[in-house]
C-alpha positions as CSV (number, residue, x, y, z in Angstrom):
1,X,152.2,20.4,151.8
2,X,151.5,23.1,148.5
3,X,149.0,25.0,151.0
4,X,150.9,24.5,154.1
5,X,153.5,25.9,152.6
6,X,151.8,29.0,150.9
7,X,150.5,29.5,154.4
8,X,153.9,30.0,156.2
9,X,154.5,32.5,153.4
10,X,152.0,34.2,154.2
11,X,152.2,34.2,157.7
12,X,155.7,35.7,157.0
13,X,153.9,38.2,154.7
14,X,151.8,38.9,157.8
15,X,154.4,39.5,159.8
16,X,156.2,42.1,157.7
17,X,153.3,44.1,157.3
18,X,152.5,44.4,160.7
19,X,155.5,44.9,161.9
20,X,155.6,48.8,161.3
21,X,153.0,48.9,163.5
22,X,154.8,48.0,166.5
23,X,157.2,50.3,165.9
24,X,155.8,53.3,165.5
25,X,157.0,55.5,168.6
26,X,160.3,53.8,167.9
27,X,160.1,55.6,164.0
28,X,158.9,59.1,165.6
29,X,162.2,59.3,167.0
30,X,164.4,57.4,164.8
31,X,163.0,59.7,161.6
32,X,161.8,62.4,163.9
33,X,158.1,62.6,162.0
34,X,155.1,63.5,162.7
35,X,152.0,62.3,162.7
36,X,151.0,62.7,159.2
37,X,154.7,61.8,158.3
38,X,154.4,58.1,160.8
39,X,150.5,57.7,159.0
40,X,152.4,57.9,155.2
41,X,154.6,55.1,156.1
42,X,151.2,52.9,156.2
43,X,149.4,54.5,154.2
44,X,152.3,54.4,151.3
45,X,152.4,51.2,151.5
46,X,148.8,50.3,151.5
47,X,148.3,52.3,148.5
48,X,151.3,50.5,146.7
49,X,149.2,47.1,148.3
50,X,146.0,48.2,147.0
51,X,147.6,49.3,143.4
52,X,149.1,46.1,142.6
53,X,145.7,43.6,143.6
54,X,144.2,43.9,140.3
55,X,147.5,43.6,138.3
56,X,148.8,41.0,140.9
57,X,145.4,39.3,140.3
58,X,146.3,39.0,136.8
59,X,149.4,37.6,137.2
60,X,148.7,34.9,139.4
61,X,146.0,33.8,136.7
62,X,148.8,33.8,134.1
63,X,151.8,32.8,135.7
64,X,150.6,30.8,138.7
65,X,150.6,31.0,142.5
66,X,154.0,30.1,142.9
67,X,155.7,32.7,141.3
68,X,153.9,35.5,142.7
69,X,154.1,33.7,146.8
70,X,157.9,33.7,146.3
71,X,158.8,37.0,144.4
72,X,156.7,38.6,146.7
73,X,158.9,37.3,149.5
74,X,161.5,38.0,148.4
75,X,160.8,41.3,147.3
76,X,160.0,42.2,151.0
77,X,163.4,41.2,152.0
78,X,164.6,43.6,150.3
79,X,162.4,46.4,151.3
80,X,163.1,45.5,154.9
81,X,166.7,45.6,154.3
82,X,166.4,48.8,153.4
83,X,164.2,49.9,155.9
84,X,166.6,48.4,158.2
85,X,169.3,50.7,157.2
86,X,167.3,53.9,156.5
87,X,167.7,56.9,158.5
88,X,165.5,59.3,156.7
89,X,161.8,59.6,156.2
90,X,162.3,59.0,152.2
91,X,164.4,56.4,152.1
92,X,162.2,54.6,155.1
93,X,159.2,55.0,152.9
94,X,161.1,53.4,150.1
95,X,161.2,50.3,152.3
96,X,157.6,50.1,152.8
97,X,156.5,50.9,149.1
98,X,159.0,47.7,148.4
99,X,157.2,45.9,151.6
100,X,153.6,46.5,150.2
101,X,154.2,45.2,146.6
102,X,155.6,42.1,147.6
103,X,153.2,41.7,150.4
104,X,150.5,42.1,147.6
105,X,152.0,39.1,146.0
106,X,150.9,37.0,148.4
107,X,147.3,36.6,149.7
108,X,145.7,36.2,146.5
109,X,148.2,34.1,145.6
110,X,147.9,31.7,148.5
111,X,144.3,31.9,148.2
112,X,144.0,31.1,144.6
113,X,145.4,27.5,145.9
114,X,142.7,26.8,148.2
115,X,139.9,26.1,145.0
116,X,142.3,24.5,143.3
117,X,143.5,21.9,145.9
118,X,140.7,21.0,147.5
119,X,136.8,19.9,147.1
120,X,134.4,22.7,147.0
121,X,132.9,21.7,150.4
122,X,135.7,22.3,152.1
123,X,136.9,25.6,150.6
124,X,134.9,28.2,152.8
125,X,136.4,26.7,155.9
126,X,139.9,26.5,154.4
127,X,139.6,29.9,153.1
128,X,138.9,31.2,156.8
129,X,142.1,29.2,158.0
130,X,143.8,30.4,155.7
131,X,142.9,34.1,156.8
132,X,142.9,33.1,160.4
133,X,146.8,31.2,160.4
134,X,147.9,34.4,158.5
135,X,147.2,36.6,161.0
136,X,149.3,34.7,163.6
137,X,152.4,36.8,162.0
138,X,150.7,39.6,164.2
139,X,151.9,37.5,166.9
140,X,155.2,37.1,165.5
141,X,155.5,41.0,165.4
142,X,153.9,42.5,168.2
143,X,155.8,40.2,170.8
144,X,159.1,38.9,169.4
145,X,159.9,41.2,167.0
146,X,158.9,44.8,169.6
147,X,161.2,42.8,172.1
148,X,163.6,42.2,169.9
149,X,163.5,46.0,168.4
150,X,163.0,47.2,172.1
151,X,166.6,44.9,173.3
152,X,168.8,45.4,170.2
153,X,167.6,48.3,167.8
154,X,166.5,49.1,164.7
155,X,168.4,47.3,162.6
156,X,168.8,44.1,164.2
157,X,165.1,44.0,164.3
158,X,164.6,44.8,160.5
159,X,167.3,42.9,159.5
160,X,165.5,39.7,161.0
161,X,162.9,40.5,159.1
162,X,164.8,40.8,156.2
163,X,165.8,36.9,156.9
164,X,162.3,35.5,157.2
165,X,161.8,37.0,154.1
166,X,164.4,35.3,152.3
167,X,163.5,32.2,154.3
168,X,160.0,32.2,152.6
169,X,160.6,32.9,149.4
170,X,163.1,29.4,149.0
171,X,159.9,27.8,151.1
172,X,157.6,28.6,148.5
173,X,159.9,28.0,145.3
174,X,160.8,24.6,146.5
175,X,157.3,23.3,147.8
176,X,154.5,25.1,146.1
177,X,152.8,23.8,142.9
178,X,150.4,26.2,141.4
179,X,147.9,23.7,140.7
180,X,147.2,19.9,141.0
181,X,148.6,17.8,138.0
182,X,145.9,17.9,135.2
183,X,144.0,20.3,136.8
184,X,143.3,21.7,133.2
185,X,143.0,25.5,134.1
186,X,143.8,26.8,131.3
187,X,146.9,29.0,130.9
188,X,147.9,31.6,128.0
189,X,149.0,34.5,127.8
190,X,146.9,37.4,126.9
191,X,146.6,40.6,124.9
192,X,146.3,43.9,126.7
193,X,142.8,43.9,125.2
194,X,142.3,40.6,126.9
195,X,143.7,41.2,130.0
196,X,141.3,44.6,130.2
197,X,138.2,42.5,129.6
198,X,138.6,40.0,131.4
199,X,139.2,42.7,134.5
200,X,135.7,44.5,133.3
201,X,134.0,41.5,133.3
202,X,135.2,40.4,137.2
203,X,134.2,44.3,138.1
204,X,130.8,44.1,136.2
205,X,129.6,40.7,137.8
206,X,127.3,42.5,141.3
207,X,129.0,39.6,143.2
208,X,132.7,40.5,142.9
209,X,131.1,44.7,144.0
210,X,129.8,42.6,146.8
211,X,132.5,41.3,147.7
212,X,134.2,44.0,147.8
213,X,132.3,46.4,149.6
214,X,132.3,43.1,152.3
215,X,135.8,43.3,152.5
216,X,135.7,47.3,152.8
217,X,133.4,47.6,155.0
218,X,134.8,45.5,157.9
219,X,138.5,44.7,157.2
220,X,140.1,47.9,157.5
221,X,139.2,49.1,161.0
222,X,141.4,45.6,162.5
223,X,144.1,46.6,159.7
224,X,144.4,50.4,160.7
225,X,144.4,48.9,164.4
226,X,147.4,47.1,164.0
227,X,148.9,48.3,161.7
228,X,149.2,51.9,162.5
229,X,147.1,53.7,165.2
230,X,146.4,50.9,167.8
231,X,150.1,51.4,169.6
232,X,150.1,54.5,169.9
233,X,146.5,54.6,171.1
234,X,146.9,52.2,173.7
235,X,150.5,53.5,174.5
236,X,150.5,57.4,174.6
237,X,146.5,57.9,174.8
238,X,145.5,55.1,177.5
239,X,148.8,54.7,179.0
240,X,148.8,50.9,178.7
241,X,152.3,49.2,179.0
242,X,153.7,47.9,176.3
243,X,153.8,44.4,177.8
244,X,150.0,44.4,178.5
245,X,149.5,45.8,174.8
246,X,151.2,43.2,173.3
247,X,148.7,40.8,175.6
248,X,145.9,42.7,173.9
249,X,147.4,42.1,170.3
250,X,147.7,38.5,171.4
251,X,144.5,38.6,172.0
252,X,143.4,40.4,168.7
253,X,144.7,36.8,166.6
254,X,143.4,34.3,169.1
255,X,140.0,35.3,168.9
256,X,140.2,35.8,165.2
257,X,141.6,32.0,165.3
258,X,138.7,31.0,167.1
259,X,136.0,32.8,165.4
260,X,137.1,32.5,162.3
261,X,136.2,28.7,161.6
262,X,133.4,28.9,163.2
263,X,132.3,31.9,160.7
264,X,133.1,29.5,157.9
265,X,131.0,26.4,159.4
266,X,128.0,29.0,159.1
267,X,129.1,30.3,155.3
268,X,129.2,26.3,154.3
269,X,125.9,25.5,155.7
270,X,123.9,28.7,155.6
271,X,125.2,30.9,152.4
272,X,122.3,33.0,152.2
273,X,123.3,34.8,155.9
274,X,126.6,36.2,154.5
275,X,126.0,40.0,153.6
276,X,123.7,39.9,157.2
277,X,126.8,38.9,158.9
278,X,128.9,41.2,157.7
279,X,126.8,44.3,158.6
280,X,126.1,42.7,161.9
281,X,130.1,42.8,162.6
282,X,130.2,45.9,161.2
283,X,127.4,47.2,163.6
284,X,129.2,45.6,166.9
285,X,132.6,47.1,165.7
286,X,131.0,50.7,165.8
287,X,129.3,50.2,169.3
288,X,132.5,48.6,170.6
289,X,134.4,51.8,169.5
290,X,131.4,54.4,170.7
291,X,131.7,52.6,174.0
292,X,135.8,53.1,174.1
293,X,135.5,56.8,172.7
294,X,133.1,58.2,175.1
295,X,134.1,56.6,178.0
296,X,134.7,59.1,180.5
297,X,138.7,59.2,181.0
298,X,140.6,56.3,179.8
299,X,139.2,52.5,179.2
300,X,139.7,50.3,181.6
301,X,141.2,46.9,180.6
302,X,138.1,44.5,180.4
303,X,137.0,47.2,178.1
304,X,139.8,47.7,175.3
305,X,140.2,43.7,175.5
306,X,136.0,43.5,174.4
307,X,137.2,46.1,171.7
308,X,140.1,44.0,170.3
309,X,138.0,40.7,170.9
310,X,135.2,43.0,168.3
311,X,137.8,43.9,165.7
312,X,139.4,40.4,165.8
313,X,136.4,39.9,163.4
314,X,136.7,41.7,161.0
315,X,139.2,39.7,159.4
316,X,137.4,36.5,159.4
317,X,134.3,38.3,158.0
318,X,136.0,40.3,155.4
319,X,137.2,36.6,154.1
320,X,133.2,36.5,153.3
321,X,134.0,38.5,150.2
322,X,136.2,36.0,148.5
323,X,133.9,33.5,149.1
324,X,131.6,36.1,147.2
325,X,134.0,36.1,144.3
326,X,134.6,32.6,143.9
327,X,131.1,31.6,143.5
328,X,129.9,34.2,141.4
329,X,133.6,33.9,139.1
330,X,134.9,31.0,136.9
331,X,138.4,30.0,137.4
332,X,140.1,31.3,135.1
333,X,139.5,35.2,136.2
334,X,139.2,34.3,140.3
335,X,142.6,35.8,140.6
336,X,141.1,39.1,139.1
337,X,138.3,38.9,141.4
338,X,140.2,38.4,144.7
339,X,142.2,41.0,143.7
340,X,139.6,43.3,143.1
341,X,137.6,42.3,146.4
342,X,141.2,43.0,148.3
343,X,141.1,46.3,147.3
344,X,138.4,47.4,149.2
345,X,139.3,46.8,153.0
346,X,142.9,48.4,152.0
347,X,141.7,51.6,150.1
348,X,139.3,51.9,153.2
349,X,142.3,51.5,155.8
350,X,144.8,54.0,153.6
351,X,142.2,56.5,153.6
352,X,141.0,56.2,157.7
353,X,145.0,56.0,158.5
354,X,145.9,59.2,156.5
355,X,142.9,60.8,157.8
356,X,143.2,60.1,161.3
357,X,147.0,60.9,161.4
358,X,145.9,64.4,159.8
359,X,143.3,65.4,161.8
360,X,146.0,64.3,164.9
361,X,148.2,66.5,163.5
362,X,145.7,69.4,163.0
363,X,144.6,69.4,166.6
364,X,148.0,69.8,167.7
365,X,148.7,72.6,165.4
366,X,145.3,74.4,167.0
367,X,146.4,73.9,170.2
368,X,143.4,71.3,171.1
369,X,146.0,68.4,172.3
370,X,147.5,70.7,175.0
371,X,151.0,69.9,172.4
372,X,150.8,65.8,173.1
373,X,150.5,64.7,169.5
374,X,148.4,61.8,171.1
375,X,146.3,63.0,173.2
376,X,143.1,61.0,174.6
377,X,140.7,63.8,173.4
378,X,142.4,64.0,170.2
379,X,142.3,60.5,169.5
380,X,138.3,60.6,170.4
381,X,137.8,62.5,167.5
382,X,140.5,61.8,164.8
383,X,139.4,57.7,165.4
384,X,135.7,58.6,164.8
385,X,136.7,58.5,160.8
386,X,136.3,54.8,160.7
387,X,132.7,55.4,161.6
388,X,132.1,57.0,158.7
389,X,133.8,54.9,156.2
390,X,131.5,51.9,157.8
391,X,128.3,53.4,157.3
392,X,129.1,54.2,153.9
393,X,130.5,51.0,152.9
394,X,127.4,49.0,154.4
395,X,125.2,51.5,152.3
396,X,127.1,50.7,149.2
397,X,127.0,47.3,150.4
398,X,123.2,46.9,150.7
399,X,122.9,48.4,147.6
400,X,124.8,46.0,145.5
401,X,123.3,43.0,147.1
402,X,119.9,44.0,145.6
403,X,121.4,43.8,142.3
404,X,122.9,40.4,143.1
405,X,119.7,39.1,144.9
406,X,117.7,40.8,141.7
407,X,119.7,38.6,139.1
408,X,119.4,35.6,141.6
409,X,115.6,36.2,141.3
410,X,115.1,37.0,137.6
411,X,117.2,33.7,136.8
């Protein structure tokens, strides 16, 4: 029941942070912004997100999981109370900063259960489910929370969010026990001094850098999908109707559902294939885009839904790098190293959003985009950023795992 009910929290958690993402053309016109303006939304609050992992990390070690899981919730109540009443760029992006800190409450926090609950063998699995489950609060955005924005507004919409926020946060103070009875992880609380070494030391072990350049280097292209620049693609660029786009972010969480255990079977049982995984995802999420980009006119169907089915997994291979950080961290500082692993897919995703909403906006301003902000062409080139932030993470990637496979060797 502890995980269970961390995992509804963070299914929640999932939900609010998506939910923007549905809701973009709906923000154009309610705060009348452009594209760089709608990208800062998302990119705001992935920058608060990825801020708060390694201090968040820290806190989870010291205070426990089930603090964090239901502050956190309750702290995006708040932020989508307020979004539901703002009217204004600023005070919008207030929202979301509020949104994105206490969303960062809550993965690491739930995660930080799993080792703690249950055996060892079953912990790469379980960490997948846990991803996997999470992501069925893209579900819960992209279908009834755009019809429910699309039938009643604005602030009906946000407001509801606003209620499954408070909803989780009593979930999670009432059932969720940071660790089994006698568990004996230990539990102080630390000097500054402390607290900085014991976040060197997660940084300087070559596993948790693995980890994280896992997690950068195939998380974020799924997370700037959804979250910002998939609607708007699919909508304005392809001219697919909403109803058929919400089939294709269906789609996007089923076949992470049923990938992702699978992907954790083969971690369990063969350990040694986990960096070759990740690059191989990372190589079939570039050709599935180069096929999308330079197809003559726009996609057809079959061939946007072989996209989604492609991004769907990155999520479940990013969850490689926190298997990465538990095995190479002890206990007491995995909090730290999660965190630190989470920052990587979410500084990669704040970076490609921002970028690709500016280089949007710049092609407008030259004229390029014929004055549709989201033009086909334009979008060919602005989304090619993700490319680039791919190939550098697997570099970066490769290179660490020679340190780690070095250590491995001289030990």
């Amino acid at each position: 029941m502890v995980w269970i009910a961390g995992l509804a929290a963070y299914v929640i958690a999932i939900t609010q942070r998506t939910s923007f993402g549905v809701a973009g053309v709906a923000a154009t016109d309610r705060f009348n912004a452009t594209a760089s303006a709608l990208s800062a939304f998302a990119v705001i609050q992935l920058v608060v997100y990825a801020g708060l992992q390694i201090p968040v990390g820290v806190l989870a070690d010291r205070f426990g999981s089930r603090a964090m899981i239901a502050g956190g919730a309750a702290l995006m109540a708040v932020g989508q109370l307020q979004l539901a009443v703002a009217t204004t760029i600023p005070a919008g992006v207030f929202g979301r900063v509020l949104v994105g800190a206490g969303d960062a409450m809550t993965f690491i926090s739930v995660l930080r259960l799993v080792p703690l609950w249950f055996t060892p063998a079953q912990v790469p699995l379980l960490s997948q489910v846990t991803g996997i489950v999470g992501m069925g609060g893209q579900l819960i955005s992209s279908i009834p929370f755009a019809a429910l924005l699309d039938g009643q507004g604005w602030s009906t919409a946000f407001l509801s969010l606003a209620g499954l926020g408070v909803l989780a946060a009593v979930l999670a103070a009432a059932v969720v026990r940071s660790e089994p009875p006698g568990s004996g992880v230990p539990r102080h609380t630390p000097t500054v001094r402390q607290t900085g070494r014991v976040i060197a030391d997660a940084f300087a072990e070559p596993g948790t850098r693995l980890g994280m350049w896992s997690h950068f280097t195939v998380q974020f292209p799924g997370q700037v999908f959804i979250l910002a620049w998939g609607y708007p693609f699919l909508v304005s660029a392809q001219g697919i109707p909403p109803e058929r786009v919400a089939v294709l972010m269906t789609v996007f969480v089923v076949a992470g559902a049923v990938g992702g255990p699978f992907l954790g079977r083969i971690v369990a049982l063969r350990p040694l294939v986990r960096s070759r995984l990740v690059l191989g995802i990372a190589l079939a999420i570039l050709v599935a885009w180069t096929a999308v980009l330079v197809y003559p006119g726009r996609a057809p169907f079959w061939l946007l839904t072989v996209l989604v089915v492609v991004l769907s997994a990155g999520g479940p291979g990013s969850m490689i790098g926190f298997d990465f950080a538990r095995e190479f961290n002890p206990p007491h500082r995995l909090g730290t190293a999660n965190g630190i692993v989470n920052i990587g897919g979410f500084t990669a995703a704040l970076v490609s959003m921002y970028l690709i909403g500016l280089v949007l906006d710049v092609l407008k301003a030259t004229g390029f985009s014929g004055g549709n902000l989201y033009a086909l062409d334009s979008f060919r080139i602005a989304l090619c950023v993700q490319g680039v932030l791919m190939v550098l993470g697997g570099l970066a990637l490769m290179r660490v795992r020679r340190l780690v496979r070095g250590r491995a060797a001289s030990s």
